[in-house]
GULUMDO-312125 format. One record per residue: z, x, y of N, C-alpha, C in turn; residue number from 0. Coordinates in steps of 0.1 Angstrom, whole numbers. Example, Ala and Ser with C-alpha at 12.3 -4.5 7.8 and 13.67 -1.06 7.14 Angstrom:
2
pt n_Z:78; n_X:132; n_Y:-57; ca_Z:78; ca_X:123; ca_Y:-45; c_Z:78; c_X:132; c_Y:-33; nr:0
pt n_Z:71; n_X:128; n_Y:-22; ca_Z:71; ca_X:137; ca_Y:-11; c_Z:79; c_X:129; c_Y:0; nr:1
This chain:
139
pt n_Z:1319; n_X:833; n_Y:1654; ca_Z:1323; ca_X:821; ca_Y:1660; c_Z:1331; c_X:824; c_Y:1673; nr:0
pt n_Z:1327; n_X:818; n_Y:1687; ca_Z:1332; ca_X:818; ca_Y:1698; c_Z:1345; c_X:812; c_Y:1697; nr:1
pt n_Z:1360; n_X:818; n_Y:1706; ca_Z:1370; ca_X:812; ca_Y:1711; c_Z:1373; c_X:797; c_Y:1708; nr:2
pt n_Z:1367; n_X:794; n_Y:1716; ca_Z:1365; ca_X:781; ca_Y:1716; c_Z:1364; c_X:771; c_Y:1699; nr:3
pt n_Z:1348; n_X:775; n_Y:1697; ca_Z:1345; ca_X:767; ca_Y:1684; c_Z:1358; c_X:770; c_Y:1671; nr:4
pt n_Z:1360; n_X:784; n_Y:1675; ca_Z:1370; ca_X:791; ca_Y:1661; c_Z:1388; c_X:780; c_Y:1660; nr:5
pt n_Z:1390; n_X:783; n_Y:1675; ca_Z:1403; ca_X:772; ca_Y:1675; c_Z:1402; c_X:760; c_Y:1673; nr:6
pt n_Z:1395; n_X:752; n_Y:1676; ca_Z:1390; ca_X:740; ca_Y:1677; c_Z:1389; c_X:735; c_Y:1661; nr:7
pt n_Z:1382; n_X:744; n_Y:1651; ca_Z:1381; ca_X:745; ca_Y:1640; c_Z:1399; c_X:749; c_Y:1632; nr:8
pt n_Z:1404; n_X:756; n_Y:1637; ca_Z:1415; ca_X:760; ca_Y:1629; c_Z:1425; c_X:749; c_Y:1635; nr:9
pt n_Z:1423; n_X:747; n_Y:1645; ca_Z:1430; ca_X:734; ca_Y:1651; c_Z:1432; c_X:720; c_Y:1638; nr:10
pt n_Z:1423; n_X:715; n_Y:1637; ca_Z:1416; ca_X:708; ca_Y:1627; c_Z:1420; c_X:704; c_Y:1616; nr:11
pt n_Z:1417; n_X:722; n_Y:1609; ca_Z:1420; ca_X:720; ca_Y:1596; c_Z:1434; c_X:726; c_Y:1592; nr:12
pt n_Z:1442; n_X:730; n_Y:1600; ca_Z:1453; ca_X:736; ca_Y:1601; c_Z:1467; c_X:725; c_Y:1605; nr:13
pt n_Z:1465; n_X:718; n_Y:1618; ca_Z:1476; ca_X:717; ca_Y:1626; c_Z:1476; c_X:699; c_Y:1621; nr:14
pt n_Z:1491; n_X:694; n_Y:1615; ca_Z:1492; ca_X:680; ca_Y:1614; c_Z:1492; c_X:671; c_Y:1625; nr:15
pt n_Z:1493; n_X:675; n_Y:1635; ca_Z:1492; ca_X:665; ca_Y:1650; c_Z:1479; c_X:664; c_Y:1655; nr:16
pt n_Z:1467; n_X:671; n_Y:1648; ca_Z:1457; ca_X:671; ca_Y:1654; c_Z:1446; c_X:662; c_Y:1643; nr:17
pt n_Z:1439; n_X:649; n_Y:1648; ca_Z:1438; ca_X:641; ca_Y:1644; c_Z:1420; c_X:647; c_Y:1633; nr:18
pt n_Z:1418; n_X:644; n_Y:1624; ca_Z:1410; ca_X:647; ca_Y:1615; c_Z:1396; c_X:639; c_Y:1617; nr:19
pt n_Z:1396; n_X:632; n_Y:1626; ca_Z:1382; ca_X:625; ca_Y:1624; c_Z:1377; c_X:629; c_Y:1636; nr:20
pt n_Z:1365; n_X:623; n_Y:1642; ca_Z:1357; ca_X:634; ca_Y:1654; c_Z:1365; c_X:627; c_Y:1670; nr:21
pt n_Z:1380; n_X:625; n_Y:1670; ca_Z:1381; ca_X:620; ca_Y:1679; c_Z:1392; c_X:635; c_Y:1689; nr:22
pt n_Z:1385; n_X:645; n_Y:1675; ca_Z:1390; ca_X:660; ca_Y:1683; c_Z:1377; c_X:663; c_Y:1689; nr:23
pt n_Z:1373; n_X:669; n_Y:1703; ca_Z:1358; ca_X:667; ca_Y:1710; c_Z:1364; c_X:686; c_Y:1713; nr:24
pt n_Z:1350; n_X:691; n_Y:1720; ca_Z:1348; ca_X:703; ca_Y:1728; c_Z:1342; c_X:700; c_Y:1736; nr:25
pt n_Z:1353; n_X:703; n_Y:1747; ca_Z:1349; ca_X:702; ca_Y:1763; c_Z:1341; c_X:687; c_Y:1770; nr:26
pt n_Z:1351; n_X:680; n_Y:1762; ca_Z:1343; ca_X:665; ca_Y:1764; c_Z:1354; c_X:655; c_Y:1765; nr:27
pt n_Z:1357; n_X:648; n_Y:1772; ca_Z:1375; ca_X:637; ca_Y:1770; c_Z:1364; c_X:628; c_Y:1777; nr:28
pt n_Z:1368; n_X:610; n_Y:1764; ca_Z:1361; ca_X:602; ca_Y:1764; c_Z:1367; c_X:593; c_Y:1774; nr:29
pt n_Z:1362; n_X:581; n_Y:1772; ca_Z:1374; ca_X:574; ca_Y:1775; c_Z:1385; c_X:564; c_Y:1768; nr:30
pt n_Z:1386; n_X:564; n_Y:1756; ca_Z:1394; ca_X:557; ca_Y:1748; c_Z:1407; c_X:561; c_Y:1750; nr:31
pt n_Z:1414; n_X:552; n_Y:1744; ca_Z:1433; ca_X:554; ca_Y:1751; c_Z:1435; c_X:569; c_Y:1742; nr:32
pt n_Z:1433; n_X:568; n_Y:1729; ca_Z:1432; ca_X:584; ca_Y:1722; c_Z:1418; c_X:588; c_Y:1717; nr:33
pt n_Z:1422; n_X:601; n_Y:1730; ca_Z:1411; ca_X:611; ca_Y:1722; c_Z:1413; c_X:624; c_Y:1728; nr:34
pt n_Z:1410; n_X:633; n_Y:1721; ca_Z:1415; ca_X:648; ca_Y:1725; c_Z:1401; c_X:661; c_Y:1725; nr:35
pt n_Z:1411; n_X:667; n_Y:1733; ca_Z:1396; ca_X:675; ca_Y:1732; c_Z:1398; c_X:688; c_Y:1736; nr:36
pt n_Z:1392; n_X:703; n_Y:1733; ca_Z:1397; ca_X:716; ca_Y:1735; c_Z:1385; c_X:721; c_Y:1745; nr:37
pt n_Z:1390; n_X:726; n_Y:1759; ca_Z:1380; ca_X:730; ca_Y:1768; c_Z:1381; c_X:748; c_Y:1772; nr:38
pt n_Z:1372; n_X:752; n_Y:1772; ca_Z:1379; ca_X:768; ca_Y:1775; c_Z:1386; c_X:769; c_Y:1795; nr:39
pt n_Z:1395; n_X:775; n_Y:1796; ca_Z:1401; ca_X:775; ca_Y:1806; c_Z:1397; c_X:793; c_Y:1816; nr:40
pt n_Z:1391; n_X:800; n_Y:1804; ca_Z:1391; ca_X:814; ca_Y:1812; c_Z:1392; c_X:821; c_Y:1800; nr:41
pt n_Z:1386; n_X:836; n_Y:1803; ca_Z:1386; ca_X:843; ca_Y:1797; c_Z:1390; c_X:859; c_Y:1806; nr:42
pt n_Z:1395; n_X:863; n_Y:1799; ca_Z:1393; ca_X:883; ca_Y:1809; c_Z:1396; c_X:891; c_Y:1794; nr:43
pt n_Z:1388; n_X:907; n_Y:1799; ca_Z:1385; ca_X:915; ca_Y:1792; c_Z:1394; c_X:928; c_Y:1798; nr:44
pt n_Z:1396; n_X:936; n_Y:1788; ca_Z:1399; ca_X:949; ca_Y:1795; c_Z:1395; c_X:959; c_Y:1785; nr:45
pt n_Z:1391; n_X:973; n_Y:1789; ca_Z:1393; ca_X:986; ca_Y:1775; c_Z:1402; c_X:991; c_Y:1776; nr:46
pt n_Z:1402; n_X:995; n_Y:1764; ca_Z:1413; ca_X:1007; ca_Y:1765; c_Z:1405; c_X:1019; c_Y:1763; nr:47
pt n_Z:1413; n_X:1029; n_Y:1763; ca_Z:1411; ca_X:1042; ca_Y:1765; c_Z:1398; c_X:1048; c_Y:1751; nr:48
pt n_Z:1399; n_X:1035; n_Y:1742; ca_Z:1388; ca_X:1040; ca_Y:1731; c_Z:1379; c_X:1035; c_Y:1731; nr:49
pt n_Z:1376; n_X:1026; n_Y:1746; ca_Z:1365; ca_X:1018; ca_Y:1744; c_Z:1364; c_X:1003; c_Y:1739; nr:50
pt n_Z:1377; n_X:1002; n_Y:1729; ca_Z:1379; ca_X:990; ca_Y:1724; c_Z:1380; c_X:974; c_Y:1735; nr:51
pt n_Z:1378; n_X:968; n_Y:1733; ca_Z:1376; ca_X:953; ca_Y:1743; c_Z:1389; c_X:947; c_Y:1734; nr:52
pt n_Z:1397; n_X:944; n_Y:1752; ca_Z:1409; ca_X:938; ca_Y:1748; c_Z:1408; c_X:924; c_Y:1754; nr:53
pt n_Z:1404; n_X:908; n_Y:1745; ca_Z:1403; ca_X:899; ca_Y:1753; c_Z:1413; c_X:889; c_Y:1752; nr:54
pt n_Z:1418; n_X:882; n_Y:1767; ca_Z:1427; ca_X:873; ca_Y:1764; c_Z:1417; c_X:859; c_Y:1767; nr:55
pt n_Z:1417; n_X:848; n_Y:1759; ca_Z:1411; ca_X:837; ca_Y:1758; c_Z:1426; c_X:825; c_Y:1765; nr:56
pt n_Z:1422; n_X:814; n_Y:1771; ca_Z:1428; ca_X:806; ca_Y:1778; c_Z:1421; c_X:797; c_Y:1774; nr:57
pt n_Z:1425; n_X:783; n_Y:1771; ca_Z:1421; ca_X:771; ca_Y:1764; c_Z:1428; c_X:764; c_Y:1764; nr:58
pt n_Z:1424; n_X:748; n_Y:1767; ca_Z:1433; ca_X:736; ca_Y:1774; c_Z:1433; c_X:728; c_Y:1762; nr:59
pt n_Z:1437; n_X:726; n_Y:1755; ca_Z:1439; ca_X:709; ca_Y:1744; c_Z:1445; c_X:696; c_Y:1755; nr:60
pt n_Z:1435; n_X:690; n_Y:1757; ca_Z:1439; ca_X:677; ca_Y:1768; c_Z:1435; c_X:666; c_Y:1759; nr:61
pt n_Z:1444; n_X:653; n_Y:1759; ca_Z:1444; ca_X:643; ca_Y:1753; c_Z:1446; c_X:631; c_Y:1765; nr:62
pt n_Z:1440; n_X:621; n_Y:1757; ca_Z:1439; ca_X:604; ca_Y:1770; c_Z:1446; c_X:602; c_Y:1762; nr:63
pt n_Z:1461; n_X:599; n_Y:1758; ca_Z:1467; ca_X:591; ca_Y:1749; c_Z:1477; c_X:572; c_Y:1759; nr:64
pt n_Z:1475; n_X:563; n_Y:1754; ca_Z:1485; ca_X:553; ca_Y:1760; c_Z:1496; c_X:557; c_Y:1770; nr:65
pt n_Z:1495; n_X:548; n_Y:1777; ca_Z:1504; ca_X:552; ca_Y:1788; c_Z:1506; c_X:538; c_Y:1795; nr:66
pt n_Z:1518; n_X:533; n_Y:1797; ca_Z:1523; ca_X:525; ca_Y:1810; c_Z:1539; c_X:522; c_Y:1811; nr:67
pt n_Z:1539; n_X:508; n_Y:1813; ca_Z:1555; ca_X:502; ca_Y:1807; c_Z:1563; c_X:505; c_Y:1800; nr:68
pt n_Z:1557; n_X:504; n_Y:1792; ca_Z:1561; ca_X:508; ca_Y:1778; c_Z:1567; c_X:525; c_Y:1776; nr:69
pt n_Z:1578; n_X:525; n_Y:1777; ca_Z:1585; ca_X:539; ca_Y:1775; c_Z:1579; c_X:546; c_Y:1763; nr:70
pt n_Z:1584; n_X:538; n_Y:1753; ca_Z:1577; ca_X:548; ca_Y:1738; c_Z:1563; c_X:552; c_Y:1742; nr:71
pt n_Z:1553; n_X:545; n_Y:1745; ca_Z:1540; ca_X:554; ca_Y:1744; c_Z:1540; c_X:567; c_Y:1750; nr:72
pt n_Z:1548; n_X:564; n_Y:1764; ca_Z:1554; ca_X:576; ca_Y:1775; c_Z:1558; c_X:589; c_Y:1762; nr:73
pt n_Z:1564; n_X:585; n_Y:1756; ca_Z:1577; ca_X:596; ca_Y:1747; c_Z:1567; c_X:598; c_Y:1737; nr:74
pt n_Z:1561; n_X:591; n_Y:1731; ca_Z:1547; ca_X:594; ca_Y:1719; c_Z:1543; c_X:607; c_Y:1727; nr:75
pt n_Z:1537; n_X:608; n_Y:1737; ca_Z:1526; ca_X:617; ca_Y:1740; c_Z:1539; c_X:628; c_Y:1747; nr:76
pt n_Z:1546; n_X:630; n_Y:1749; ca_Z:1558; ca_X:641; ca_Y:1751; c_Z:1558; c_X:645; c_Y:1737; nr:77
pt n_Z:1561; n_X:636; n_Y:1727; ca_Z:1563; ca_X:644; ca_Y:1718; c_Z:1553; c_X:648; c_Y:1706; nr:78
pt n_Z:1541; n_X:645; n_Y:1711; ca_Z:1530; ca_X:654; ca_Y:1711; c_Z:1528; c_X:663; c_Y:1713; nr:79
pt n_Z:1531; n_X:668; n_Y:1726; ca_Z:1524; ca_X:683; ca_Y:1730; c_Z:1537; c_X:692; c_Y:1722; nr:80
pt n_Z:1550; n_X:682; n_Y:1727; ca_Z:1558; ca_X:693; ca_Y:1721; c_Z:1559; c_X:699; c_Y:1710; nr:81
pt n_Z:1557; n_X:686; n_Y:1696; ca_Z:1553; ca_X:693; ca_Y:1684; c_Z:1540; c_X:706; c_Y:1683; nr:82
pt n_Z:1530; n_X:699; n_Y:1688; ca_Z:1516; ca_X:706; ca_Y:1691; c_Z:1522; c_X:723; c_Y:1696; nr:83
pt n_Z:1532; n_X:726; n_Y:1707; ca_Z:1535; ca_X:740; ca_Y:1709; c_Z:1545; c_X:748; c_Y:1700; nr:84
pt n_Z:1552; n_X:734; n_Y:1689; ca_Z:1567; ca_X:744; ca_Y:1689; c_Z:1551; c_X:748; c_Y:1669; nr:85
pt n_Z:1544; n_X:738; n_Y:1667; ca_Z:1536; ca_X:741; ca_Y:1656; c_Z:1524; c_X:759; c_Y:1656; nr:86
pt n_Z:1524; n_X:755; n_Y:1669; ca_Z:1514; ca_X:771; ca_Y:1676; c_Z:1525; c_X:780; c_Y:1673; nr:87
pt n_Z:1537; n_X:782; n_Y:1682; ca_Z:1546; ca_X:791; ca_Y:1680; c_Z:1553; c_X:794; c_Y:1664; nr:88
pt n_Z:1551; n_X:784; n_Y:1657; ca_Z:1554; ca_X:791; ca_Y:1639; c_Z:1541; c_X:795; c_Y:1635; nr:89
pt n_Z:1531; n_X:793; n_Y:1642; ca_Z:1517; ca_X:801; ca_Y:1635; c_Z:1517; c_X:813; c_Y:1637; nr:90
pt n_Z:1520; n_X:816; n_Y:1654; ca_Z:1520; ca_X:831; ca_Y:1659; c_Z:1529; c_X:834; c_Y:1647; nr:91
pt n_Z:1540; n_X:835; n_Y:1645; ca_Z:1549; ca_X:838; ca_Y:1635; c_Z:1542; c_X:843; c_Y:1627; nr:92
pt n_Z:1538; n_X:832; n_Y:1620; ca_Z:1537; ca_X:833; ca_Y:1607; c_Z:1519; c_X:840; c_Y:1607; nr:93
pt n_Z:1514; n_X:848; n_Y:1615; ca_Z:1502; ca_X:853; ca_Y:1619; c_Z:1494; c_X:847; c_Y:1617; nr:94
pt n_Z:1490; n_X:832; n_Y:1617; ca_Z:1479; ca_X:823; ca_Y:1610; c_Z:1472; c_X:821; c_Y:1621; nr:95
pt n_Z:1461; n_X:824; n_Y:1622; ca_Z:1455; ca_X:826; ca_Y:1637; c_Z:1438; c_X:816; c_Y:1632; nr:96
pt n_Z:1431; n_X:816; n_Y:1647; ca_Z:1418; ca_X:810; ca_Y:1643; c_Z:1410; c_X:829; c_Y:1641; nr:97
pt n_Z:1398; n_X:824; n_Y:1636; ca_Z:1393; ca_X:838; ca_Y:1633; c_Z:1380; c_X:839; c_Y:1644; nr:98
pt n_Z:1381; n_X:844; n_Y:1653; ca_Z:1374; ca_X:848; ca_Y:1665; c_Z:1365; c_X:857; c_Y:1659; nr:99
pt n_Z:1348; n_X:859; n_Y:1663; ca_Z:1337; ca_X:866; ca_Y:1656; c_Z:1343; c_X:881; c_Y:1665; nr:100
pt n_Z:1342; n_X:893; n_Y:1658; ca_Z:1343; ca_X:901; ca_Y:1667; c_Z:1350; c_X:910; c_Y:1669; nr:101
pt n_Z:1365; n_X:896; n_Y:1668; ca_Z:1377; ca_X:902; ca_Y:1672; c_Z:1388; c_X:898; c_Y:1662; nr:102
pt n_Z:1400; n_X:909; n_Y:1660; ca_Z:1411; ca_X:903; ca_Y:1655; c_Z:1425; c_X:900; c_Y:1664; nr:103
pt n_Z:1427; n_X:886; n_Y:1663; ca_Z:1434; ca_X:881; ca_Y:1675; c_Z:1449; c_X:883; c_Y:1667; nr:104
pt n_Z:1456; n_X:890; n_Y:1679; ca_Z:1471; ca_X:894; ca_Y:1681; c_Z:1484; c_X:887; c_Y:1682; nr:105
pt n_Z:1483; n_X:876; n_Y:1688; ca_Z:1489; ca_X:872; ca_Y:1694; c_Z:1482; c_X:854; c_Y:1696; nr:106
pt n_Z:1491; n_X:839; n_Y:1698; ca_Z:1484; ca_X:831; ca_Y:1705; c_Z:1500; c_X:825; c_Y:1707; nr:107
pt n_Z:1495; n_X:815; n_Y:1720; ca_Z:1508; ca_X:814; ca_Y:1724; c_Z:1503; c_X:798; c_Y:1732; nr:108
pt n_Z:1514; n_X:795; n_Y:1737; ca_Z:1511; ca_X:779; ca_Y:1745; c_Z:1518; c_X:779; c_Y:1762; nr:109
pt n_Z:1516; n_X:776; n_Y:1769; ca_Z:1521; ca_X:773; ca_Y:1784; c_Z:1519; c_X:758; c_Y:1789; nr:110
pt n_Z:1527; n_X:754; n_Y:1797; ca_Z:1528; ca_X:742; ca_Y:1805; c_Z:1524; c_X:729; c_Y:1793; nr:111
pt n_Z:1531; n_X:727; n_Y:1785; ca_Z:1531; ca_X:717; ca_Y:1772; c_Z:1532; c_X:700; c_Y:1781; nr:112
pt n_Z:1523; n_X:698; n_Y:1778; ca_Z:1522; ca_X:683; ca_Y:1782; c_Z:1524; c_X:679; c_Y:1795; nr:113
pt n_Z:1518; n_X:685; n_Y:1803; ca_Z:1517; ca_X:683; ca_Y:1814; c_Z:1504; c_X:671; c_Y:1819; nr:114
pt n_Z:1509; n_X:664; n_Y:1829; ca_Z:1499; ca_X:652; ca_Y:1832; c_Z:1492; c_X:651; c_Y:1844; nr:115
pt n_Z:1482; n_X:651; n_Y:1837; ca_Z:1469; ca_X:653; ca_Y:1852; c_Z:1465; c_X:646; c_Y:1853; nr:116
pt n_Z:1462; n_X:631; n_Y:1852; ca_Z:1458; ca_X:620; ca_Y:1858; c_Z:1462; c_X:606; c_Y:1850; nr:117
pt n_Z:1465; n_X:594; n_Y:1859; ca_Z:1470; ca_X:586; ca_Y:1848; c_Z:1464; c_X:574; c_Y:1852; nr:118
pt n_Z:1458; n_X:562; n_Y:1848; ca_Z:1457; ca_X:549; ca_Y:1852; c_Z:1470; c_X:537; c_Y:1846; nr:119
pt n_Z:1470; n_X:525; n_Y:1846; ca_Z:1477; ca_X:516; ca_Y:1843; c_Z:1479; c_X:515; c_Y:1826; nr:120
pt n_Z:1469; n_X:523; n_Y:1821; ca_Z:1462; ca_X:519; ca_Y:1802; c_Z:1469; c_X:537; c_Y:1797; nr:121
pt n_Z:1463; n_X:546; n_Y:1806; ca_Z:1458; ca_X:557; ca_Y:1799; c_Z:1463; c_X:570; c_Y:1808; nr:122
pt n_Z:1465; n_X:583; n_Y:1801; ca_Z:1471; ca_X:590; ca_Y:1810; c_Z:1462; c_X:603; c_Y:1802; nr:123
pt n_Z:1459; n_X:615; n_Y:1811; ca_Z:1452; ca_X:624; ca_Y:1805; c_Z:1466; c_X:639; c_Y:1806; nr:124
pt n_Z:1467; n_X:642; n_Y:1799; ca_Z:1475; ca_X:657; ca_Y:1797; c_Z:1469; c_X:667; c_Y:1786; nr:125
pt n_Z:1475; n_X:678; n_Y:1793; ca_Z:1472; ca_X:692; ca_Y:1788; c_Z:1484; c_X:701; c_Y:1783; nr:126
pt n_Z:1477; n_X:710; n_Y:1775; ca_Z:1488; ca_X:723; ca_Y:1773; c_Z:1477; c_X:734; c_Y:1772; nr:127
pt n_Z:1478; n_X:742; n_Y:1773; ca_Z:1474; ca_X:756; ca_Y:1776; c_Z:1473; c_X:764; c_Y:1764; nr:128
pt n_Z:1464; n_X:770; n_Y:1758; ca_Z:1469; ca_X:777; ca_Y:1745; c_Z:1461; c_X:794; c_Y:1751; nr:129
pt n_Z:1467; n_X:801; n_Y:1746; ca_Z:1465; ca_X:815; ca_Y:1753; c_Z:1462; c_X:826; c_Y:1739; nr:130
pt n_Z:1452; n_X:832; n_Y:1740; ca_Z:1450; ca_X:841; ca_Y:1729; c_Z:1445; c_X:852; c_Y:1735; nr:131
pt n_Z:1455; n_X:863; n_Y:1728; ca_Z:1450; ca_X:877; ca_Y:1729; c_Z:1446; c_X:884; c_Y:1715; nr:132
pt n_Z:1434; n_X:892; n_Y:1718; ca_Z:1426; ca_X:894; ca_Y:1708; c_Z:1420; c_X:909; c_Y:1709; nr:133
pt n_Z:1418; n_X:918; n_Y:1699; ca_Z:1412; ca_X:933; ca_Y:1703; c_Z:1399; c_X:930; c_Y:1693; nr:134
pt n_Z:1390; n_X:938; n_Y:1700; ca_Z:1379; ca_X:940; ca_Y:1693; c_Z:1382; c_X:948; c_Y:1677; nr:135
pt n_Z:1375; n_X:945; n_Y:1669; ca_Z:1372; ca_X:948; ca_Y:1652; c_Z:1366; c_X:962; c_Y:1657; nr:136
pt n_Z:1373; n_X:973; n_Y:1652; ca_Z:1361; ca_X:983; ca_Y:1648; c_Z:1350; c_X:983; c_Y:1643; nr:137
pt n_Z:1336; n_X:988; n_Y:1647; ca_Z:1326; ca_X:982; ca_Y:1640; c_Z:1321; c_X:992; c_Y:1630; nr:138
């Protein structure tokens, strides 16, 4: 299972802020006031000296959640991403990772939590960053 499909999946059935019915998408933001969706952001590779493939995976969870007047919806979706990264950061912990085909991932981590990249009068779209590093499985 690709980066992508494997988080998206452990996202899912793992994480309580992330909604259970198909209004979690890949690489797809609809346009309803909520809907979320996990897009890949980048990938790079490196070896090491055994040959082994060392990959770090970059991936955006962006959500259209409510947005205007109204302060609480404002603070709803803050405190969204924030739970959504401080939940990532007890997984690294606690090593609970998605299971990437291939590879066994080391490390996953989050950057720029709820940041907002475009908003209308109804609807605002934001991101957080989820970052995975991963070494190839001996085969």
């Amino acid at each position: 299972m690709n980066a992508l499909d494997a988080t998206r999946q452990w996202l899912r059935a793992n994480c309580p802020y992330i909604d259970k019915t198909n209004k979690f998408n890949a690489n797809y933001l609809g346009s309803q006031a909520t809907e979320y969706t996990l897009c890949t952001a980048g990938e790079s590779h490196r070896e090491d000296i055994t040959g082994m493939d060392h990959a770090t995976y970059k991936l955006a969870v962006m959500a259209q959640l409510p947005y205007g007047a109204a302060v609480s919806d404002n603070l709803a979706a803050a405190d969204f991403f924030t739970n959504l990264a401080a939940w990532i950061r007890g997984a690294d912990k606690a090593r609970n990772y998605p299971r990437i085909s291939g590879y066994e991932v080391q490390r996953i981590e989050t950057a720029n939590a709820g940041i907002p990249t475009g908003a209308d009068a109804n609807a605002a779209r934001y991101q957080i960053q989820i970052i995975i590093q991963a070494k190839e499985l001996e085969a």
